[in-house]
C-alpha positions in Angstrom: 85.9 147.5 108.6 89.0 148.5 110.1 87.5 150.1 113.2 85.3 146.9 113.5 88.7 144.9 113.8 89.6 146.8 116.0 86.9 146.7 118.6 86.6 143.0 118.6 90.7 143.2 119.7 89.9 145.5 121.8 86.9 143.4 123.1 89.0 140.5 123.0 91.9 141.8 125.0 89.6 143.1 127.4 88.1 139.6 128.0 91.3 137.5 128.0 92.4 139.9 130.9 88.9 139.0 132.5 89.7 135.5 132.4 92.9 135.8 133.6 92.0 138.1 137.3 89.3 134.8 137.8 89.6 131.3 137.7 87.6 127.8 138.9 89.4 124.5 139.4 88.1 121.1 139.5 91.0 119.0 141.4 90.7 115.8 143.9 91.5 112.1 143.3 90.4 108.7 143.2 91.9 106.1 145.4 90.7 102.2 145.7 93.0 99.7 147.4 92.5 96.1 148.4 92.7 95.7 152.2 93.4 93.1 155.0 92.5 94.5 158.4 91.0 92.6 161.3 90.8 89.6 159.9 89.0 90.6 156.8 89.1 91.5 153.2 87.4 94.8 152.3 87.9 97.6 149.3 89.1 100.7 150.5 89.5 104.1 149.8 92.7 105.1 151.0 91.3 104.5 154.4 91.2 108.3 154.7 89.8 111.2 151.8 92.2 110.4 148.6 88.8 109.7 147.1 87.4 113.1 146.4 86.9 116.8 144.6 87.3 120.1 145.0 85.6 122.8 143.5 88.0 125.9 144.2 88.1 129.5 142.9 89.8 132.7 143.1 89.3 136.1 141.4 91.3 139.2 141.4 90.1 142.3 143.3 93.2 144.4 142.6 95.3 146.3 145.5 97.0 142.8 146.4 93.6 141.4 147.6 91.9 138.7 146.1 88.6 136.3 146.8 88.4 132.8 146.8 86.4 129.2 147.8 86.7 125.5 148.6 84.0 123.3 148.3 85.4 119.7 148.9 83.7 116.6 149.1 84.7 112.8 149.6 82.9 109.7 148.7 84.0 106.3 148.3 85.5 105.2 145.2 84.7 101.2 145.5 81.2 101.4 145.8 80.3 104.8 144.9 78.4 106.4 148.0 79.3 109.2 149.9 81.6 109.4 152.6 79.6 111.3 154.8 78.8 112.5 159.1 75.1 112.0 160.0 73.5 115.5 159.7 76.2 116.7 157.3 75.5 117.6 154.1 77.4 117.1 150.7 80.5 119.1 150.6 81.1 118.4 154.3 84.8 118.3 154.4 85.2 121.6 153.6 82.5 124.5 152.3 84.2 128.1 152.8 84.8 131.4 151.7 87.4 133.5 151.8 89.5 137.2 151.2 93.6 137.2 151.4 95.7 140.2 150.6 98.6 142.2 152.8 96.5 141.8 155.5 96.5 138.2 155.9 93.9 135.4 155.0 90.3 135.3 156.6 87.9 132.5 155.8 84.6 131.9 156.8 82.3 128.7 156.5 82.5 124.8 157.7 86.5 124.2 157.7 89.4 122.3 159.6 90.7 123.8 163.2 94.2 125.0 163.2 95.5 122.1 165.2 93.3 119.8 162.6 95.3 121.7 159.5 98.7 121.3 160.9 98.9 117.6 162.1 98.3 115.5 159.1 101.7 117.3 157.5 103.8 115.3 160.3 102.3 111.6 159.7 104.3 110.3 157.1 101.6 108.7 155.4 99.6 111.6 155.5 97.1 110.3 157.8 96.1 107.6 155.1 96.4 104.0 154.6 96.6 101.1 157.1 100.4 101.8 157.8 99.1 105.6 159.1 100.5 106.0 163.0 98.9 110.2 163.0 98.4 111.2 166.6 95.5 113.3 164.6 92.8 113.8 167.7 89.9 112.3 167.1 91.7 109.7 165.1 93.6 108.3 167.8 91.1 108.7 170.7 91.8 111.8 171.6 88.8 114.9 171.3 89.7 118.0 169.4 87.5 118.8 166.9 87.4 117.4 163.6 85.9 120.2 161.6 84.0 123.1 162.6 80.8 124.4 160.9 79.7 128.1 161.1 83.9 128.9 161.6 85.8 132.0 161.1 89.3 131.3 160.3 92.5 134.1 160.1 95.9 133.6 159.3 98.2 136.1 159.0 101.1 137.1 156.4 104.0 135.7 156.5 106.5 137.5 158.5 110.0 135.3 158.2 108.5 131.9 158.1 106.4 132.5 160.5 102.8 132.1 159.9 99.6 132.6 163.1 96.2 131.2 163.0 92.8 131.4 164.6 89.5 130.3 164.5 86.5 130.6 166.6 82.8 129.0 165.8 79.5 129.0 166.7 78.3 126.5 169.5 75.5 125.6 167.2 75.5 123.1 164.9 78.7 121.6 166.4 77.5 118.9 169.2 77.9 115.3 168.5 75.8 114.3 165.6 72.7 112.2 165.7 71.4 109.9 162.9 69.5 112.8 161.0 71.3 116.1 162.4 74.2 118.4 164.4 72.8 119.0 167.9 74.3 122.3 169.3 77.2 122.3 171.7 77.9 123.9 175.4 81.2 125.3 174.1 82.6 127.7 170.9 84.6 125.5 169.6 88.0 127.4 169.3 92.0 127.2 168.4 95.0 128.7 168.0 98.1 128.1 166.6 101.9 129.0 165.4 103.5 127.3 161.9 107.4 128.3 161.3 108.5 127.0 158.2 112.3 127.5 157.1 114.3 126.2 154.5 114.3 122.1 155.5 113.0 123.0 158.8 109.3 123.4 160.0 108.0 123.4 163.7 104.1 123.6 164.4 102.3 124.7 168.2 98.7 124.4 167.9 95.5 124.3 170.8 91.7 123.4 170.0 89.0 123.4 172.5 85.7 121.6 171.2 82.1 122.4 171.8 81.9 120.1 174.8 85.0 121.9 176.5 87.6 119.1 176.0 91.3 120.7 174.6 93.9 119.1 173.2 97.4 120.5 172.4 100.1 119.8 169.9 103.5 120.1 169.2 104.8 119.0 165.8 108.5 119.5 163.6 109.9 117.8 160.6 113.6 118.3 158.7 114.3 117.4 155.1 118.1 115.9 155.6 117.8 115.7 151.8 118.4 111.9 151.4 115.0 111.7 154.1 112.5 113.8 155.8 112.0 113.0 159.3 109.2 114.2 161.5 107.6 113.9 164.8 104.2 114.7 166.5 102.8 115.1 170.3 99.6 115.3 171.4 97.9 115.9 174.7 94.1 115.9 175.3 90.9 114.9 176.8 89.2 112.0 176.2 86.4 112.6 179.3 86.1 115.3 182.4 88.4 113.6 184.1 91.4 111.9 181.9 93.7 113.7 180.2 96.1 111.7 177.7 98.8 112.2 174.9 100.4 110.2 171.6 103.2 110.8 170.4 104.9 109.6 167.3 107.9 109.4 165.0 108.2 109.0 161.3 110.2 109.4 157.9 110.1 109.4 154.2 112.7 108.7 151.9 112.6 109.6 148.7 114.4 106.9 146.1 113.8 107.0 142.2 110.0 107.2 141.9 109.4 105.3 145.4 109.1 106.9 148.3 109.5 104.8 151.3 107.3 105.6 154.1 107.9 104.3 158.4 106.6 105.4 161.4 106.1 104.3 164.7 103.1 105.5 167.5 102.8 105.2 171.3 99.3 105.5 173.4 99.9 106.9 176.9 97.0 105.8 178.9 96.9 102.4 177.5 99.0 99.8 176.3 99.0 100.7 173.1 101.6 101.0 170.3 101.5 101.1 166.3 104.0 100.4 163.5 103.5 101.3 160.2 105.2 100.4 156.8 105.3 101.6 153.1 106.4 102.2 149.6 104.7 105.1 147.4 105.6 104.1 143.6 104.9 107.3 141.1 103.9 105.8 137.7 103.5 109.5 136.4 103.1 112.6 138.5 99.2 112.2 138.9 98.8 108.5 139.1 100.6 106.3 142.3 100.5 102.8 143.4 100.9 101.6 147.1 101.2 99.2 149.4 101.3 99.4 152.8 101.6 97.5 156.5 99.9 97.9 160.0 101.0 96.0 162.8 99.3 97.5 166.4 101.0 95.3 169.7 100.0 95.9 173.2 96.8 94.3 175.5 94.8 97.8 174.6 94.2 96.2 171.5 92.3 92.7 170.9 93.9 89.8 169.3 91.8 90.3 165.9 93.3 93.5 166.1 97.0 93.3 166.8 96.9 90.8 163.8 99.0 92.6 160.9 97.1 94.6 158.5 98.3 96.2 155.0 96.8 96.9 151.8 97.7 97.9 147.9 96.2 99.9 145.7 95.7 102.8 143.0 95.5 106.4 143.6 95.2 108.8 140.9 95.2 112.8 141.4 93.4 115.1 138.7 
């Protein structure tokens, strides 16, 4: 009997320790807000990916080095349907796999460029909402590459703040998308970039080039003053062979209580084009916020229906 016992503690022990060198998570959030944007009333989602899941995982390989995954996909919380790219399939945000240790952190599979990873930390709303003024590429007309299928990604270890990446992917399967498919592109689609992150100080340098040859290059820095975080973002790119453009935009967050007030301002080079944006974060527990947020676009690059101000209020709740 005794011996018994002791093999199921034994066998126990051993599992428990099992467990604990491998994990799977189930994170992501649900976002729905009630929006006024040119001229209209529509449900939103964020106006970005708040409304989505991740299925993430990790296990222990010992020596320092470990394996791990994302599988993240976004839908649309007022109606239900996917949020999706023609051609892409179901965890299209991000679907990758990966090994990290002393050596640094190498990840392969459909994932975000460098310059992609970097810039949404600088927008004060975190490239969501109406109020959002991100540079962010292909969201403010400019051409890097939004994600990358087929991608190698590697990041080194940290050496003093100091962080490098790289990735490089297939031209295949990384054209512009038609209504059923990814056509192949002319180009690898490639970047590069440097992260330095330092007590209340981070700076950011970052380069993509996209399957159709068009680069665009960034420079980005924030500074927690303690009382506010304030941040800044430039980027210059292609939009065709021929024109070559940048945005550039400032931004803060101040923390109050559970608010967090959120202002920014963005600039269009090439056109006459400018954006400020407005907001208040309120934290009704640490998983579940309520918004509310304003856009107001100026300048003749924009049409009247559009420079009309926009904003919108809703729920977003984390799990």
């Amino acid at each position: 009997m005794k011996k018994s016992l002791l093999a199921l503690a034994a066998l126990g022990a051993f599992a428990s320790a099992a467990s604990a060198q491998s994990s799977v998570t189930l994170s992501g959030g649900i976002d729905v807000s009630v929006v006024r944007a040119n001229g209209a009333w529509e449900m939103g989602s964020g106006n970005s990916g708040r409304s989505n899941f991740t299925l993430s995982g990790t296990e222990d390989l010992g020596g320092g080095m470990s394996a791990y995954f994302s599988l993240n996909h976004r839908f649309r919380a007022a109606d239900g349907t996917i949020t999706s790219q023609p051609g892409v399939g179901r965890f299209y945000r991000q679907s990758w796999v990966g090994l990290k240790g002393g050596f640094g952190d190498l990840r392969l599979g459909r994932m975000l460029p460098v310059l992609q990873i970097y810039n949404g930390d600088f927008d004060p709303f975190g490239t969501e909402t109406i109020g959002s003024t991100h540079t962010g590429g292909v969201n403010a007309g400019l051409a890097g590459s939004s994600r990358n299928n087929n991608n190698i990604m590697y990041t080194t270890p940290n050496l003093g703040g100091l962080t490098i990446s790289a990735n490089i992917a297939a031209a295949d399967q990384n054209g512009a998308p038609t209504a059923t498919a990814m056509t192949n592109g002319t180009e690898r689609p490639m970047g590069i970039g440097a992260n330095y992150a330092a007590g209340p100080l981070r700076l950011a340098v970052a380069y993509d080039r996209n399957s159709k040859d068009q680069k665009t290059t960034g420079l980005y820095g924030l500074y927690n003053l303690g009382v506010a975080t304030v941040m800044a973002q430039w980027e210059k790119g292609d939009i065709s062979a021929t024109a070559d453009v940048s945005r550039w935009s400032v931004g803060t967050r101040v923390p109050m209580g559970a608010a967090t007030f959120k202002a920014g301002y963005m600039k269009w080079s090439d056109e006459n084009k400018k954006k400020f944006g407005l907001g208040v974060d309120y934290n009704l527990s640490k998983r579940t916020i309520v918004y509310t947020d304003v856009g107001k676009t100026s300048g003749s690059g924009f049409t009247s229906t559009q420079n009309k101000a926009q904003f919108d209020v809703g729920i977003w709740h984390k799990f």
